[in-house]
N, C-alpha and C positions, 0 to 999 in steps of 0.2 A: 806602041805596045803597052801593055800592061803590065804595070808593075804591081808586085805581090811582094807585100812582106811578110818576109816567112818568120820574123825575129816574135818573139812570141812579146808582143809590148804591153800584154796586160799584166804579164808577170812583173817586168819592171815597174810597172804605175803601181800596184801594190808595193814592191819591193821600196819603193820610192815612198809610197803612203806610210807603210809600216814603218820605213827612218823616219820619217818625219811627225811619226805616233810617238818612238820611242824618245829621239829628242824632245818633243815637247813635254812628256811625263815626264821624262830628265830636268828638263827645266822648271815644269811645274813643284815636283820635290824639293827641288833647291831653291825655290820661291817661296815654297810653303816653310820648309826649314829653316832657312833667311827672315819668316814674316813669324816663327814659333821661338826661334832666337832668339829674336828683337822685343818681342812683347814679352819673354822670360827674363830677359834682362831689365825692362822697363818696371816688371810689377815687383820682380826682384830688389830691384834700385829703391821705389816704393814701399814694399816691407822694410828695407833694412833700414831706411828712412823714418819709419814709423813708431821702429823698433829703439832707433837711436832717441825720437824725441820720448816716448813712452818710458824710457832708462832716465833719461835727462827730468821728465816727470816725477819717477820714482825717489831719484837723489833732492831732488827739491822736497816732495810730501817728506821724507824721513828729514830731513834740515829743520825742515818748520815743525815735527813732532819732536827732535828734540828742544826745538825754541817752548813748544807747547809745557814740555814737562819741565824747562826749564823756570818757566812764567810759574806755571802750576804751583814749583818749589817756592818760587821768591814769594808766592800768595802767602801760603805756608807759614815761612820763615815771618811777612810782616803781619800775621796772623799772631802768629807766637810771640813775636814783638810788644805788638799790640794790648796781648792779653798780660804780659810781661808789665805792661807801661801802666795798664788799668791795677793790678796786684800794688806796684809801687807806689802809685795816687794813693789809693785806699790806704796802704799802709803809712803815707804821709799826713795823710788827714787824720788820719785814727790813732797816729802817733802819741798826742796829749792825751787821749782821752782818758787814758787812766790817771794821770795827775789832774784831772777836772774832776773826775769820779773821786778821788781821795780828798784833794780839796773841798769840796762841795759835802761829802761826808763829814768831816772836819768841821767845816763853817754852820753845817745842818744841824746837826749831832746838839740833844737838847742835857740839861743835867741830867743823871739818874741811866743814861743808857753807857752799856757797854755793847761794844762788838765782839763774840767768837770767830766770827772765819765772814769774809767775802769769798762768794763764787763768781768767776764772770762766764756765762757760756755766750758768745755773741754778742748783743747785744741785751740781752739780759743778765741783771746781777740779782742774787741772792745775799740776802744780809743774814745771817745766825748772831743772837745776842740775848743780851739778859737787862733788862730793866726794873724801874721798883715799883713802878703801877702800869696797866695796861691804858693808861692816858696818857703816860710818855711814849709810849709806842705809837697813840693815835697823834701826839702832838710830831714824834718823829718823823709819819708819812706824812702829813701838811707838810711840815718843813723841804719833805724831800719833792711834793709836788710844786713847791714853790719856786723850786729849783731850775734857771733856764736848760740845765746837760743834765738833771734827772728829771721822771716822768713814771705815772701809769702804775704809782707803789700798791701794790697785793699786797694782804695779808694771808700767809699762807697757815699759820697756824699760832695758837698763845695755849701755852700751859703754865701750868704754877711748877715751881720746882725750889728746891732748896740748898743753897750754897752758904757754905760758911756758917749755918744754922740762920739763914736769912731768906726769909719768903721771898723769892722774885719770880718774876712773867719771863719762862724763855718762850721767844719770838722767832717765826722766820719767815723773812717780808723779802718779794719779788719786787726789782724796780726795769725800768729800761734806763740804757743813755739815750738821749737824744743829741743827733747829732745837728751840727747850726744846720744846714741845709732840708734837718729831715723835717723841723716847725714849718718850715715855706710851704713844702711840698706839700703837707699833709693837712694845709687851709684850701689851699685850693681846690 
């Protein structure tokens, strides 16, 4: 005989298809969830990673910019020094030079002249004085160009005038100091 199944078995082959749909989208989300985890965690690990050496970056550039500004000061300071150290030379060397200037005055200085006032601005001096002919004044600036620390005597002006009811030539004659270094420099 003939057997008939009456059990309706296509409904179960779906019913069986559809579990075995939904399990696998079950399993596939929790694959896919498991595989968006994983890689969130990984690019995560990555930034934080990134983020730590970029920090670790940061604290070095600011170390080295205060090394920068600290350098920067110490330039500075041997700058200031420096100009300090140049001030103090100058003033060492320059130290005599007014007892050369007076000596030299002194040893120059012919009869018949007197001196009113020495100026010194810099490196030039100004003489004011009073003489008994204006040939002691010309024989005065020889003397003073003959001079190794005097140089370059100008006449700046001779008038006649009268003191003590005595005709004399007041004078007033520009010289420079020369200093020992400045005869070298200025042959070459």
């Amino acid at each position: 005989m003939i057997r008939i199944n009456l059990l309706p078995h296509r409904e179960e082959k779906r019913k069986q298809r559809r579990q075995s749909f939904y399990v696998s989208a079950v399993l596939m989300i929790v694959l896919g969830a498991a595989i968006g985890f994983a890689g969130h965690t990984y690019l995560s690990g990555n930034v934080s990673h990134q983020e730590g050496r970029n920090a670790f970056l940061r604290a070095e550039i600011a170390s080295l910019d205060r090394e920068i500004a600290e350098i920067r000061n110490l330039r500075q300071q041997i700058e200031d020094l420096l100009a300090r150290k140049q001030v103090i030379e100058s003033l060492q060397s320059n130290r005599a030079e007014t007892v050369h200037l007076l000596n030299e005055l002194v040893h120059r200085m012919p009869e018949g002249v007197r001196l009113n006032s020495i100026r010194q601005s810099g490196s030039l001096v100004t003489l004011v004085g009073y003489a008994q002919s204006n040939a002691r004044v010309s024989h005065l600036m020889r003397n003073l160009d003959a001079s190794p620390y005097l140089g370059d005597p100008g006449l700046v002006e001779v008038k006649s005038a009268l003191v003590n009811n005595r005709r004399l030539s007041e004078f007033t004659l520009n010289i420079r100091i020369q200093r020992p270094g400045q005869n070298e420099e200025s042959m070459q």
